[in-house]
N, C-alpha and C positions, 0 to 999 in steps of 0.2 A: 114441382115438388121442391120446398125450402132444402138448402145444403146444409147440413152441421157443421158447425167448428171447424171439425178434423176435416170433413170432407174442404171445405171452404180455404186451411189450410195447406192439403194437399194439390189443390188446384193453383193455387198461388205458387207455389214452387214447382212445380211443373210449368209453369205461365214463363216464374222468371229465368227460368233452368233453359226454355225453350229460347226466351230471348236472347241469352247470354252467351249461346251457341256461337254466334256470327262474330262474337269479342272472340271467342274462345279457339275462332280459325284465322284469327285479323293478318293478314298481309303485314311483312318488314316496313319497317318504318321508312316513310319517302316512298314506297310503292305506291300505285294507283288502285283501289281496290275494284276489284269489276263489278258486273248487277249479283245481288243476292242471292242468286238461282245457282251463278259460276260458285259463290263461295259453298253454298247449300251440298253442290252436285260435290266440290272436290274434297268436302267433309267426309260425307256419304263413300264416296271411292275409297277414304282412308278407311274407314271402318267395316266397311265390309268387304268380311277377307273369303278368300276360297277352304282357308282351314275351319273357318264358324259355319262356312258351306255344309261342306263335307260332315262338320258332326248330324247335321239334317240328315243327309243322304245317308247313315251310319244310324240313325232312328228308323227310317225308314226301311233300311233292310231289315233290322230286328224285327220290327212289326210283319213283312213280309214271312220271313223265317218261322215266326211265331204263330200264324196263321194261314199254315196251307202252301206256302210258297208264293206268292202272289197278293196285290191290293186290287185285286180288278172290281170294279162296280157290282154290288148286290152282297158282296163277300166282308165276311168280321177285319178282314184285313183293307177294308177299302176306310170302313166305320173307323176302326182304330188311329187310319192313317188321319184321319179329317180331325177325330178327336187332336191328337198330337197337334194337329196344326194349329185349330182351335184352341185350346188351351197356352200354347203360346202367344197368343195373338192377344188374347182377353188378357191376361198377366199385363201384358205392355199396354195396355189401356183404349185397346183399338174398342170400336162398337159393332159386336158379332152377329151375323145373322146368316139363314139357309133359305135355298131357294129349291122348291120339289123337283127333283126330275124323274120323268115316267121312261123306263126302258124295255125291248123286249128280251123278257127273260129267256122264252123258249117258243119258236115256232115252228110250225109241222104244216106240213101238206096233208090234209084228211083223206082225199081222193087225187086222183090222176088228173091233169090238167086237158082240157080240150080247144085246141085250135083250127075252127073251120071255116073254108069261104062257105058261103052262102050262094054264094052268086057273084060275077057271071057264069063262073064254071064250079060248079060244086068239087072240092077239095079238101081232103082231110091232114093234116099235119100231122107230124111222132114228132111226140119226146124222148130222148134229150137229141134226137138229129136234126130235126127241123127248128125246135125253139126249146125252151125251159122257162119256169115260173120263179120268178125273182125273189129271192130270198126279204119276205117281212111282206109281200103282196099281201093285199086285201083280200076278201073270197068277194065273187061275183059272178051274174050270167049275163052276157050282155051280147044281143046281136044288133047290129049299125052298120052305118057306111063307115070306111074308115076315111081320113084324111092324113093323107103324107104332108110330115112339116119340114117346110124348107133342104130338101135334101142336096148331096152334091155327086151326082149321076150323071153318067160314071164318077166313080171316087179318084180323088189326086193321087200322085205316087205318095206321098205322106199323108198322113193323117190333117185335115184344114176344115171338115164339117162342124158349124156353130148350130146344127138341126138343134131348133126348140132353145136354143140358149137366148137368146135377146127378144123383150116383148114383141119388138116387131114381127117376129114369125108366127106368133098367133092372132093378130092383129085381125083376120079374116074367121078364125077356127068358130064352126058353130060347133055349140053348146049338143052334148050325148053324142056325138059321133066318137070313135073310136083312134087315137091319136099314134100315128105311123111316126116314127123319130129314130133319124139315122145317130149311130154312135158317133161323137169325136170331141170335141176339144174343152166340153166343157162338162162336171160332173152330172151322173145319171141322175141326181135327186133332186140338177138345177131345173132338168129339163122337164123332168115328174110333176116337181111344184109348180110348173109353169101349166102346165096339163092341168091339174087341178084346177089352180084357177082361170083358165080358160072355159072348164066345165066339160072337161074329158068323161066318158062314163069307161074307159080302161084305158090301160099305156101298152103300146107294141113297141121295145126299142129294137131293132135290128142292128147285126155290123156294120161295120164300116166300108170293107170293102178291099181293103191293102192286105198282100199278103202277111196272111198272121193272126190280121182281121177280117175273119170270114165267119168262124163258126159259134153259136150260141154257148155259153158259158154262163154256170151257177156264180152268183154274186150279191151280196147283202144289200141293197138299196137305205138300209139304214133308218126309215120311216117305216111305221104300220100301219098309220092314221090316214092314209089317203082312203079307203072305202072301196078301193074296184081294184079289178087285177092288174098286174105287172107282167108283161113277160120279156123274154128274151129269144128273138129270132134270129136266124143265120144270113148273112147276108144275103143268100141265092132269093130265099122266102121272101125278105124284107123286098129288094130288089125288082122279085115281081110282082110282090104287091103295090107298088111306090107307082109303076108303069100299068096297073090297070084300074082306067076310072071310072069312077061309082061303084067298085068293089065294095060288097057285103060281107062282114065275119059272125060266126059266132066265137063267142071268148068263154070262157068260164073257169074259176078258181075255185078251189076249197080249203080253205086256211084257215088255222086256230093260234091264236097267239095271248100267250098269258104275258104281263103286265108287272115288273117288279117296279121298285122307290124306292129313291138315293135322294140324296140333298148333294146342291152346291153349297160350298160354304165362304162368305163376302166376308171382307172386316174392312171399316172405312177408319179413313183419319177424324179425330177428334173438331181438330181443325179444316178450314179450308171453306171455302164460298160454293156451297151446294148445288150452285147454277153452273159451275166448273169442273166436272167431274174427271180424274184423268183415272181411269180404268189400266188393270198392269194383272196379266192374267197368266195363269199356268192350268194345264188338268193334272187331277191328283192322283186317277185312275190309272193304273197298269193293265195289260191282258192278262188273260188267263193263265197265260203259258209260264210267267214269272214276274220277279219280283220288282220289274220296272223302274230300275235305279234311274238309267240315263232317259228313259221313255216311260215318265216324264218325272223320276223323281229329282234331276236335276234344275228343270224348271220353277220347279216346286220350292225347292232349297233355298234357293237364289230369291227366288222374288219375296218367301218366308224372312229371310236372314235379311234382306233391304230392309221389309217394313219395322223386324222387330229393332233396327240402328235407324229407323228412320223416326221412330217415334214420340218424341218430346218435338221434333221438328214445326215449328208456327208456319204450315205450309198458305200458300194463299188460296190454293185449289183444293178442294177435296181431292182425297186419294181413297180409289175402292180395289182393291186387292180379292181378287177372283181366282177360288179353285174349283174348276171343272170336274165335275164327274158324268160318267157314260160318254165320256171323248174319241174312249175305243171304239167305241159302241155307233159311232157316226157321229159326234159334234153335240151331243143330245143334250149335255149340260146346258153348255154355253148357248145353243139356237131354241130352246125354250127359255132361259133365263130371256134374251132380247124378245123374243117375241110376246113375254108376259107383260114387256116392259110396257105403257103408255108412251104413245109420241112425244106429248111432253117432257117425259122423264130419258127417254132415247136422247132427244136432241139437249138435252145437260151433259150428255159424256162426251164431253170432246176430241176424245182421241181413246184407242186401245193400242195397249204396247201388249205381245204375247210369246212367251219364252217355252219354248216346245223343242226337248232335247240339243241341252246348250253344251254337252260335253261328252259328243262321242269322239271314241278314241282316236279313229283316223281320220279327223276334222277338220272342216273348211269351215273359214267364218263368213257364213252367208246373209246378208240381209234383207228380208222381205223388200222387192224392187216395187217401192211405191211409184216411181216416175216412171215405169217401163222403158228406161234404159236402156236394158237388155234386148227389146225389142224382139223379144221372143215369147210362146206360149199366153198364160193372162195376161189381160190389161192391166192395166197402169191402179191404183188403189182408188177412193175417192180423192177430193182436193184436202190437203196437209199430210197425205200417205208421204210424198216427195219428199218433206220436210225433216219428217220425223226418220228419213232412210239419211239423208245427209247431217241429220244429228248424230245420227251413230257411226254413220264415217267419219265426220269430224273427232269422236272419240277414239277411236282404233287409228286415226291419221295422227294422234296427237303422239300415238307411240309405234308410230313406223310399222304399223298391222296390214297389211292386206285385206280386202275383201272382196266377196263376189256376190252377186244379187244371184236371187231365189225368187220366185215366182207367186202369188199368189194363188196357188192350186188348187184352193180348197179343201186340202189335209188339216189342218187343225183352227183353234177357236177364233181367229180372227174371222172365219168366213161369217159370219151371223150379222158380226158387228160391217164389215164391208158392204156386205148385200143390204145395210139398211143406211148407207149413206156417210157413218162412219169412221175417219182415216184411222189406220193401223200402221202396224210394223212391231219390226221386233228381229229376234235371232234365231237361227239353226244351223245345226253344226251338220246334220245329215242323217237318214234312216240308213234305208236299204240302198241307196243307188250308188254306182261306184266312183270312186273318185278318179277325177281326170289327171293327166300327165302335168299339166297346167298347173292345177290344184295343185298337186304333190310339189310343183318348184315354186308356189306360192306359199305352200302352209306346211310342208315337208309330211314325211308320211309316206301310204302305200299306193301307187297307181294302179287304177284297174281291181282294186278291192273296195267293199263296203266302206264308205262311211262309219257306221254302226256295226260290225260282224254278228253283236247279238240279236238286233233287232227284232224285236218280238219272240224274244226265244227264253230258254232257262238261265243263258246265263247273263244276260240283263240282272247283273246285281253290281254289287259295292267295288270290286274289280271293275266292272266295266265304263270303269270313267276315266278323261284324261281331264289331272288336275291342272295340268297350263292352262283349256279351254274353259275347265272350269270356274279358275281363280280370274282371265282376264274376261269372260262373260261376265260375271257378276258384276265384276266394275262397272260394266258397260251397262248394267240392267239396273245398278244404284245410280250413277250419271243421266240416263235420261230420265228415270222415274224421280229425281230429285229437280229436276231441270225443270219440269212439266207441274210439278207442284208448285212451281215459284213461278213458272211463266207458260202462258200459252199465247204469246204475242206471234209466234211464230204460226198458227194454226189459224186458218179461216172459220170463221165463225161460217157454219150451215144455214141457211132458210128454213125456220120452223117449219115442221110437219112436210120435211124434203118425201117424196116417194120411196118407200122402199122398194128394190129390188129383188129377185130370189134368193133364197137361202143356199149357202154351199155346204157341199159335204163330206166327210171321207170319202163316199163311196164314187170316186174320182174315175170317170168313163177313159 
């Protein structure tokens, strides 16, 4: 479509406004100026402040307040929140758009769950002592052999089972048999999907085995789309099941799950080489319980306030700005947005950066450990996770920050983008888990209390944030997302149409 005048005009000064940025940060005269990504990123840091933060997170509570107390997914305060965002974004001249996502609104058990061998020795199981039906299970009747995957019997004094986590453990699994999987180190939905597509006709997970981990527990698995049951057995169950072979079960579920729709909502740069995509994402969704200031309206704020200072910027990479809804919900935004994606269009984003509660009160600055460093718990990210962790210590190094790496757990939206080959990274300041003695003489603060105190609760609101973490994340979330615009020399370019991986998920075993 031909541009008018005005519009032809306003493109031109926007063009030359963008150019004249770089004059407009120019280094002392006799200085050397460094690559245009350094002057880009230390523009970016100037302008976005933790007080333009804050007025986000001060919208965002209203809209909570205003609507039930809460933005959680399916709710006028979730809609409202997206609108806000939305409308900001379109104003600055980004290019808007939403991506469907399907959640379960509500799901029930119709009838009582049945767990039987079949044979060798006819046995009948109870619920909830012997096993439970996993919250978001499929209905199904299914009688089979079952197959134990990869278990580690007896179990270690810790927790160290990868049961059903790496293809390799299905590598042998025939297709309808009934799929045995010890609890441990990697999420229940990693090990589900892998099930699935093995050609499982149901999922058995059992415990693990270490005291503590023994007995079956109700838990959300986060999918409903698998088609057969889920359940959950106690280790004693699992245990003897694992130990007797060519064991027959009957399984059966009865589940009803009704289906609500949210949208994600994207806004790209104007600018930027469309084969280069640098993805910078937040979820916009709260729980139910409250108004989600720090989880996740802080992320929100932050990555908001970058794009709208980022804007006139002649980046060379496109930049897509991703807010997540149904995050609470298991990842649901974000791991249908990747999986609707085309391989083609996967392998254009080259990297995801993802800011998931960057400003709770008694905070550690932690960074997603792309190089497994820490040499604990997850592996290491794909290739450029590394990179993109030592760009962000080079910014908190620049101003004598401390930092500690975090693990790739599969709690929030990076897991979709990882499991499909992907590098990420990004920040968190901490949920629920408490902060160590260590922590406290690195980052000062409370030892032995929450990270978050409100974490998932009511008062998750406009109090519950600390402005230091918040005003020195954002820099750090303008710094590398301006950095990454102007250059991805640091990132390995992927092999087209690389393998994907399994999906991770909240619902973290």
């Amino acid at each position: 479509m031909r541009l008018s005048l005005r519009h032809r005009a306003i493109r031109a000064v926007t063009l030359a406004t963008a150019l004249a940025l770089p004059l407009a940060f120019a280094p002392p005269a006799g200085a050397q100026a460094g690559p245009v990504s350094d002057v880009f990123a230390k523009l970016l840091e100037k302008t976005v402040t933790g007080k333009n933060v804050k007025k986000h997170l001060n919208a965002l509570q209203a809209i909570a307040t205003a609507n039930g107390g809460n933005r959680a997914v399916g709710t006028s305060g979730y809609d409202a929140s997206l609108n806000y965002v939305a409308d900001k974004l379109r104003k600055a001249g980004y290019k808007i758009s939403t991506s469907p996502v399907e959640f379960p609104l509500t799901w029930e058990e119709l009838s009582a769950p049945v767990l039987e061998q079949v044979s060798p020795t006819p046995t009948t199981y109870n619920t909830p002592a012997d096993f439970v039906t996993v919250h978001s299970s499929g209905s199904g009747d299914v009688t089979a052999e079952v197959q134990v995957i990869d278990p580690v019997l007896p179990p270690t004094p810790t927790p160290s089972s990868t049961a059903g986590c790496e293809a390799s453990d299905w590598a042998g699994f025939v297709p309808g048999r009934i799929a045995l999987i010890q609890r441990g180190t990697c999420p229940f939905k990693q090990k589900a999907d892998n099930a699935k597509a093995a050609g499982a006709a149901a999922v058995i997970f059992f415990n693990e085995g270490q005291p503590g981990r023994t007995d079956p527990y109700v838990f959300d698995i986060g999918e409903w789309r698998y088609g057969f049951p889920v359940m959950f057995a106690g280790f004693a169950v699992g245990n003897a099941l694992a130990g007797t072979p060519g064991v027959r079960l009957h399984v059966k579920t009865d589940t009803k799950t009704v289906v609500g729709k949210a949208k994600n909502l994207l806004a790209e740069s104007r600018f930027g080489d469309p084969d280069d995509v640098v993805m910078v994402g937040a979820h916009l969704d709260s729980v139910p319980a409250g108004p989600g200031i720090n989880d996740n309206g802080s992320g929100t704020a932050a990555i908001l306030e970058t794009a709208l200072q980022m804007k006139l910027f002649p980046v060379r990479n496109k930049v897509r700005f991703a807010f997540w809804g149904a995050e609470e919900l298991g990842l649901l935004g974000s791991a249908q947005y990747v999986e609707q994606l085309s391989q083609a269009e996967r392998d254009r984003i080259r990297l995801y950066l993802n800011f998931d509660m960057v400003a709770s009160t008694n905070f550690a600055y932690k960074l997603y450990d792309g190089d497994n460093s820490d040499n604990v718990g997850s592996p290491a990210g794909p290739p450029g996770s590394a990179q993109i962790e030592k760009q962000f210590e080079k910014f908190y190094g620049k101003r004598n920050l401390a930092t500690v790496g975090t693990d790739f757990d599969g709690r929030s939206d990076y897991g979709p983008f990882i499991a499909n080959g992907i590098p990420a990274g990004g920040i968190f300041t901490g949920a629920e888990g408490i902060k160590t003695a260590a922590e406290a003489t690195l980052f000062g603060g409370t030892a032995g209390a929450p990270y978050d105190p409100c974490y998932h609760q009511a008062c998750d609101n406009i109090s519950n944030i600390s402005d230091k973490a918040l005003d020195v994340n954002s820099d750090a979330i303008a710094v590398s997302t301006a950095t990454y615009a102007f250059d991805l020399s640091s990132i390995p370019r992927r092999a087209a149409g690389a393998a994907a991986t399994t999906l991770r998920s909240l619902s973290a075993s």
